[in-house]
FIKOL-666002 format. One record per residue: residue number from 1; residue in three letters; x, y, z of N, C-alpha, C in turn. Coordinates in pm, 1 decimal. Layout:
// FIKOL-666002
REC  resi  resn       n.X       n.Y       n.Z      ca.X      ca.Y      ca.Z       c.X       c.Y       c.Z
REC   NUM   Ala         X         Y         Z         X         Y         Z         X         Y         Z
...
***
This chain:
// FIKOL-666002
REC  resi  resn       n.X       n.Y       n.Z      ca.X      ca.Y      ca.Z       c.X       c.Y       c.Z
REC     1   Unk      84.5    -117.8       0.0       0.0       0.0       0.0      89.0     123.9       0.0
REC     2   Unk     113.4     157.8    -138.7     163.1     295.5    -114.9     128.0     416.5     -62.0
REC     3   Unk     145.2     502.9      23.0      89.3     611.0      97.8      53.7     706.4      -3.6
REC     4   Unk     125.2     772.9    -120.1      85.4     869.2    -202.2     -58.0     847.7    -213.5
REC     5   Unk     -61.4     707.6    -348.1    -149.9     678.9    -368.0    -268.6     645.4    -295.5
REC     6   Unk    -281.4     594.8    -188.6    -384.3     546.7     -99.6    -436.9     705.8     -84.0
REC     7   Unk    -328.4     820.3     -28.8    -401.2     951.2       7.4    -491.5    1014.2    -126.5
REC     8   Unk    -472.7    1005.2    -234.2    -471.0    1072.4    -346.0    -603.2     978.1    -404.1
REC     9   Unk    -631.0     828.3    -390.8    -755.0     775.8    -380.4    -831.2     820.0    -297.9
REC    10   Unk    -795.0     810.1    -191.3    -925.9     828.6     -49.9    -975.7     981.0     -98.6
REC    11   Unk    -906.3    1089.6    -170.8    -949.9    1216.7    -154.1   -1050.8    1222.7    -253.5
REC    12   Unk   -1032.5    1153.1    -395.3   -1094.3    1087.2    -480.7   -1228.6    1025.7    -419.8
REC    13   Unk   -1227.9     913.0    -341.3   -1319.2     876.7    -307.0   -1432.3     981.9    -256.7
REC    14   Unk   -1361.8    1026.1     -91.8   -1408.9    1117.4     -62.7   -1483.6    1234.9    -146.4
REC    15   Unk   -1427.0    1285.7    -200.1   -1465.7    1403.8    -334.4   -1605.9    1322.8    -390.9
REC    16   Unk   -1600.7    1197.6    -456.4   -1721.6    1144.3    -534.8   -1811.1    1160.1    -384.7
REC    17   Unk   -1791.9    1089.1    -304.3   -1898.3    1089.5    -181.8   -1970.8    1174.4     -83.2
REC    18   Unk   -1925.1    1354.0    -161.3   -1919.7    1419.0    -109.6   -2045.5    1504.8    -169.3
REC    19   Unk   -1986.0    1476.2    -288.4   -2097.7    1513.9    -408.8   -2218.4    1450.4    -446.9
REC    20   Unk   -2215.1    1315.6    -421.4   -2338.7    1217.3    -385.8   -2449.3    1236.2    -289.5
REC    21   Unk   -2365.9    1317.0    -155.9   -2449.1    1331.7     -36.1   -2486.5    1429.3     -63.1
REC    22   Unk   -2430.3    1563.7    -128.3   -2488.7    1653.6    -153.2   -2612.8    1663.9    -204.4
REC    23   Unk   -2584.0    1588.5    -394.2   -2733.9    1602.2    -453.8   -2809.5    1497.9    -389.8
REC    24   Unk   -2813.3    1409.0    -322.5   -2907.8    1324.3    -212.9   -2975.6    1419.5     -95.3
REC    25   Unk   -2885.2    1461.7     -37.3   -2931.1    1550.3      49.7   -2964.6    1708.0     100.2
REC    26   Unk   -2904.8    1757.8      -7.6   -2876.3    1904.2     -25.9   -2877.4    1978.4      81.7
REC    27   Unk   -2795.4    1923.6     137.0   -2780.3    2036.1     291.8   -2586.8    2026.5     277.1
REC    28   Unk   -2525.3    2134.9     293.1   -2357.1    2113.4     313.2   -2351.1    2064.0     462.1
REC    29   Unk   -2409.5    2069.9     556.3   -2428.6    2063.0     729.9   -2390.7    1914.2     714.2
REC    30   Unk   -2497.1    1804.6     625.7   -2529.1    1694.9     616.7   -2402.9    1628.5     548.1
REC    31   Unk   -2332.6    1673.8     459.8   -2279.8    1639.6     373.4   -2139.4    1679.1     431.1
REC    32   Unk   -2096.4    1738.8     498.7   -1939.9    1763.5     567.2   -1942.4    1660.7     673.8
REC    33   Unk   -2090.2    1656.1     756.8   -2038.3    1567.9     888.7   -2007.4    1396.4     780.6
REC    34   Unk   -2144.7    1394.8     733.2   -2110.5    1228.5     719.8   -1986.7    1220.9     576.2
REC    35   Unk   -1905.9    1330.2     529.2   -1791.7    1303.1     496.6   -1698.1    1279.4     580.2
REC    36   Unk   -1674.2    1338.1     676.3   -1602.9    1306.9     775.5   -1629.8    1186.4     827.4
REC    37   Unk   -1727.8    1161.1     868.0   -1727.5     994.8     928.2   -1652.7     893.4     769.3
REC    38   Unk   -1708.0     930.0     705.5   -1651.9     856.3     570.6   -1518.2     869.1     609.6
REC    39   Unk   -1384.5     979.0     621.0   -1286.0     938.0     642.3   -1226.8     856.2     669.0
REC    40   Unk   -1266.2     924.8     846.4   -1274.5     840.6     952.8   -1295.0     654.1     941.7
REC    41   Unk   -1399.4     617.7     888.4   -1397.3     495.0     877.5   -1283.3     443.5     722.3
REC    42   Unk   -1234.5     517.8     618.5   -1141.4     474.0     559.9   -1008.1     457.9     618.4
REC    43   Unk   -1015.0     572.0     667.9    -863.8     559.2     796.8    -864.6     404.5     899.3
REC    44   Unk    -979.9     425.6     948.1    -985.2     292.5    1039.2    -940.2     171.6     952.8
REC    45   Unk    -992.7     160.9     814.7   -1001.3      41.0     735.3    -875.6       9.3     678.9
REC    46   Unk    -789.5     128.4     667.1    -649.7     127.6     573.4    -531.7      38.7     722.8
REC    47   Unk    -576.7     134.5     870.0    -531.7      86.8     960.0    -537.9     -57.4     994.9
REC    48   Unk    -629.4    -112.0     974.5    -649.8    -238.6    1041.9    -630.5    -324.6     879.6
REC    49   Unk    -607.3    -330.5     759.4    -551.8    -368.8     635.3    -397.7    -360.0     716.6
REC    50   Unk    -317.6    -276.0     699.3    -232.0    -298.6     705.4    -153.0    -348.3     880.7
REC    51   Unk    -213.8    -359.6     972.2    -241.0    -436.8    1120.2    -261.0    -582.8    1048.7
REC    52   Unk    -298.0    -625.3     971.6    -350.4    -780.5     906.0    -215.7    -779.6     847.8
REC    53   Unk    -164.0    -690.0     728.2     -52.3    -756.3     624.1      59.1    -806.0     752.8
REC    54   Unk      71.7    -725.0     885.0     240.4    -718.1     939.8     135.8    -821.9     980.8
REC    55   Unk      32.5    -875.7    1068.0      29.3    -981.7    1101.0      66.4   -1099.5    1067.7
REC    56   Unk       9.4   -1124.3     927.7      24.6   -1244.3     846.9     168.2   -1245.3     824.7
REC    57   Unk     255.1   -1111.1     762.9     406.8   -1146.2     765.5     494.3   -1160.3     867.4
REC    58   Unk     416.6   -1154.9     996.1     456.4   -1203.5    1091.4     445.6   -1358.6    1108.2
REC    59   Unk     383.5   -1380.3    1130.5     275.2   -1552.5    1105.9     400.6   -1650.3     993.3
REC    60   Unk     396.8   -1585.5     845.6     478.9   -1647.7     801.2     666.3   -1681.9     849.0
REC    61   Unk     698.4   -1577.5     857.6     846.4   -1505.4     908.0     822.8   -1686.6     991.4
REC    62   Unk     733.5   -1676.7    1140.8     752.9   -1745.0    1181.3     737.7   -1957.3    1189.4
REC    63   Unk     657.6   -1930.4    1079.0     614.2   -2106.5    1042.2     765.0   -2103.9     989.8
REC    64   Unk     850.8   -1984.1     851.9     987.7   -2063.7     788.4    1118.0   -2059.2     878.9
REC    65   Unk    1107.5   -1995.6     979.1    1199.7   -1973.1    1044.3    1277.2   -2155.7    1126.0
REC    66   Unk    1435.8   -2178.3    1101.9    1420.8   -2290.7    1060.4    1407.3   -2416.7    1222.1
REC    67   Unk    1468.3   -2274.1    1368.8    1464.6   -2318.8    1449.3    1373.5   -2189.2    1529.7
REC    68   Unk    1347.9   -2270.1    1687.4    1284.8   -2172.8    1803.6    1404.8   -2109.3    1862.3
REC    69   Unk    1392.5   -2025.3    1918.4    1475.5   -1960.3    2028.8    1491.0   -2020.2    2167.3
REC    70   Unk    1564.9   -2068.3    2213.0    1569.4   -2170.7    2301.4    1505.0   -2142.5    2480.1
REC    71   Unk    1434.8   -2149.5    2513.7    1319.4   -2075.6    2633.5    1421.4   -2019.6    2737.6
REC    72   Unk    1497.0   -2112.6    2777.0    1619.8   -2064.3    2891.6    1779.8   -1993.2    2803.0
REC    73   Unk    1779.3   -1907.2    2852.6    1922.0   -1844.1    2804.3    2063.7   -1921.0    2819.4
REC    74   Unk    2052.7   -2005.5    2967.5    2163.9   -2019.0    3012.4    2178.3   -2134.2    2926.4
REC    75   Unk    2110.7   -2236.2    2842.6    2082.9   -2363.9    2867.5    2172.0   -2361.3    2713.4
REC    76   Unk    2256.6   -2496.4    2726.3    2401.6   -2516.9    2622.3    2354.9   -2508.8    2449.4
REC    77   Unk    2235.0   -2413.9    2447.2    2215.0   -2385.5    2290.4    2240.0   -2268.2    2269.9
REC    78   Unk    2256.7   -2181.7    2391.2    2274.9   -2026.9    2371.2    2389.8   -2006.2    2280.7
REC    79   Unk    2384.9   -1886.5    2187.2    2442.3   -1877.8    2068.1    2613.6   -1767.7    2085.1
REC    80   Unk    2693.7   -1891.4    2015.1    2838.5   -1821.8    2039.8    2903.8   -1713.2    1996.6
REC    81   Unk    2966.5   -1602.7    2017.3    3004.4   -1490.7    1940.9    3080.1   -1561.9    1910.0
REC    82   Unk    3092.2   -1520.1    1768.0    3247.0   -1555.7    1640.6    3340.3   -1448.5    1651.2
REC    83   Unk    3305.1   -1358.9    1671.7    3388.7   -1229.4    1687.6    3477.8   -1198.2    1846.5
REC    84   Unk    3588.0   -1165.7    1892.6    3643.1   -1158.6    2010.0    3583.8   -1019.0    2021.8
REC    85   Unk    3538.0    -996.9    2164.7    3476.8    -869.0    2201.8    3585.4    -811.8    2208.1
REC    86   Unk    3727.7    -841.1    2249.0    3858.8    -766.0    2242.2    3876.4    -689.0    2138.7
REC    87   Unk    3883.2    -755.9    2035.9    3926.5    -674.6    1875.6    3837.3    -607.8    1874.1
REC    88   Unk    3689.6    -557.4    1876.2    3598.0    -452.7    1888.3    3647.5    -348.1    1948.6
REC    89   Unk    3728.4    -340.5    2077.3    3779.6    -241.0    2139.6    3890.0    -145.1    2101.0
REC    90   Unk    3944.2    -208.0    1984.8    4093.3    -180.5    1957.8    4043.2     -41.1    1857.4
REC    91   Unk    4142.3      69.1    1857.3    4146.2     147.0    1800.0    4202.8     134.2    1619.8
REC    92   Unk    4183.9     215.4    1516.8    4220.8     208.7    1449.5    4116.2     171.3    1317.4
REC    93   Unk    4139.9     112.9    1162.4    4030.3      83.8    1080.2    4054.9     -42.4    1085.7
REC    94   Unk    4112.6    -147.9    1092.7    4126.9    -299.5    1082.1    4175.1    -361.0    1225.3
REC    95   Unk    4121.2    -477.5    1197.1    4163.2    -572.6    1330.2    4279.8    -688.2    1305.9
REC    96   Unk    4379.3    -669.2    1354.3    4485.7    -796.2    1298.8    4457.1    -886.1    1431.5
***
């Protein structure tokens, strides 16, 4: 969901629905509030669309992922630095 576009539809939308309520109702009073709720509920809808996509790519991420994270920290699967925290400390651009 690109943001440009999604804004630049909804105003679109909005705009047609604005003009609908009008010649339906011919009052502007009538036709500003329940545009606004119209927003309002596109906003809600774009929100909870994209609350679903990170869900589900959450959901997946985790069925391919190839192991769990092991529940206890201490317990002999905890994961080894390859790197000496020493050479991190050392000044300079390279580590010999």
């Amino acid at each position: 969901m690109f943001a440009p576009r999604f804004v630049m539809s909804m105003f679109g939308a909005l705009a047609a629905f604005a003009i609908a309520t009008y010649f339906l109702t011919g009052s502007l009073a009538t036709t500003a509030i329940q545009t606004l709720l119209c927003a309002v509920l596109i906003q809600v809808g774009y929100f909870l669309a994209v609350l679903f996509m990170v869900w589900k790519e959450a959901r997946e991420r985790r069925k391919s992922s190839p192991g769990k994270l092991p529940a206890d920290p201490t317990s002999d699967e905890k994961q080894v630095t390859k790197v000496p925290l020493r050479r991190l400390n050392r000044p300079g651009h390279f580590n010999s």
